[in-house]
C-alpha positions, 0 to 999 in steps of 0.5 A: 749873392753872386753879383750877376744873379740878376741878368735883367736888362734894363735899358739906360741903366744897366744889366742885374747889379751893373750900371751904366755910368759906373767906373772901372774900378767899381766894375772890377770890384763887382766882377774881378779880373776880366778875360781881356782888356783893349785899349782902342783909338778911333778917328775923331780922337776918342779912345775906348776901354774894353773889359771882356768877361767870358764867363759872364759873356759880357762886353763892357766898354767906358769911352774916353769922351765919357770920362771912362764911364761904363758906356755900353753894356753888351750881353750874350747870355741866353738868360738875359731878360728884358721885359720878362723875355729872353731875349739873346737866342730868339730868331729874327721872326720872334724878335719883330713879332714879339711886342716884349710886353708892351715895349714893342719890338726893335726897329730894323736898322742895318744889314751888314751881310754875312757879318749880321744885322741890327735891331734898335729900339731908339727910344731906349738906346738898345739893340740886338745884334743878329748873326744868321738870324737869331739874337746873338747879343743886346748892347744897352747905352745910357739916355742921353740930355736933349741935345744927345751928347750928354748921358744921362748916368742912372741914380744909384738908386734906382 
């Protein structure tokens, strides 16, 4: 069975067979080599891995500051499903008209120009990047602990 059959987005846990919280090594034993690697430094002193897979269009990202665990999870293929929806192709006025069977649609949250524009729901820690506006990606990151600095890594079983 390929691993990425199942392109289901489930918010705090992961996308088909991936899960958030998973490491490196077990991430390249699912997917292989990935397209490109980049190591990156921020300015509070955290620093990030970055595991791109063209192929599968997916962006995977483990952060120091979480002991290198698989952080965020974004995709950009057209089959992705969340909730029973498509979602990465969907125009901006299907995205905030769309209810995603009961979920509700993302919230708007920032307007970066000609870069894009953010949709968020907050409550499942997920978003939906816009480029001129259709849905280009969705980026799916852990819950977190009550005082939000603490993920909340998904149970293997689930």
């Amino acid at each position: 069975m390929d691993i990425m059959d199942s392109q289901i987005i489930k918010p705090g846990i992961g996308l088909g067979f991936i899960r958030l919280g998973s490491t490196e090594q077990v991430v390249r034993s699912l997917l292989g080599q990935p397209t490109s690697v980049q190591n990156s430094s921020y300015p509070d002193g955290d620093s990030s891995l970055d595991l791109e897979y063209d192929d599968l269009m997916l962006s995977l990202v483990f952060y120091e500051s979480d002991s290198f665990r698989l952080s965020t999870i974004t995709t950009s293929d057209e089959k992705s499903v969340f909730n029973g929806i498509n979602i990465v192709g969907m125009s901006e006025s299907q995205l905030v008209q769309c209810d995603f069977n009961g979920i509700g649609p993302p919230q708007f949250d920032d307007d970066f120009e000609e870069l894009g524009k953010d949709y968020c729901w907050d409550s499942l820690n997920m978003s939906c990047w816009l480029t001129n506006s259709i849905v280009t990606s969705v980026t799916i990151m852990p819950n977190f602990d009550e005082t939000g600095d603490i993920p909340l890594w998904p149970n293997d079983q689930l």
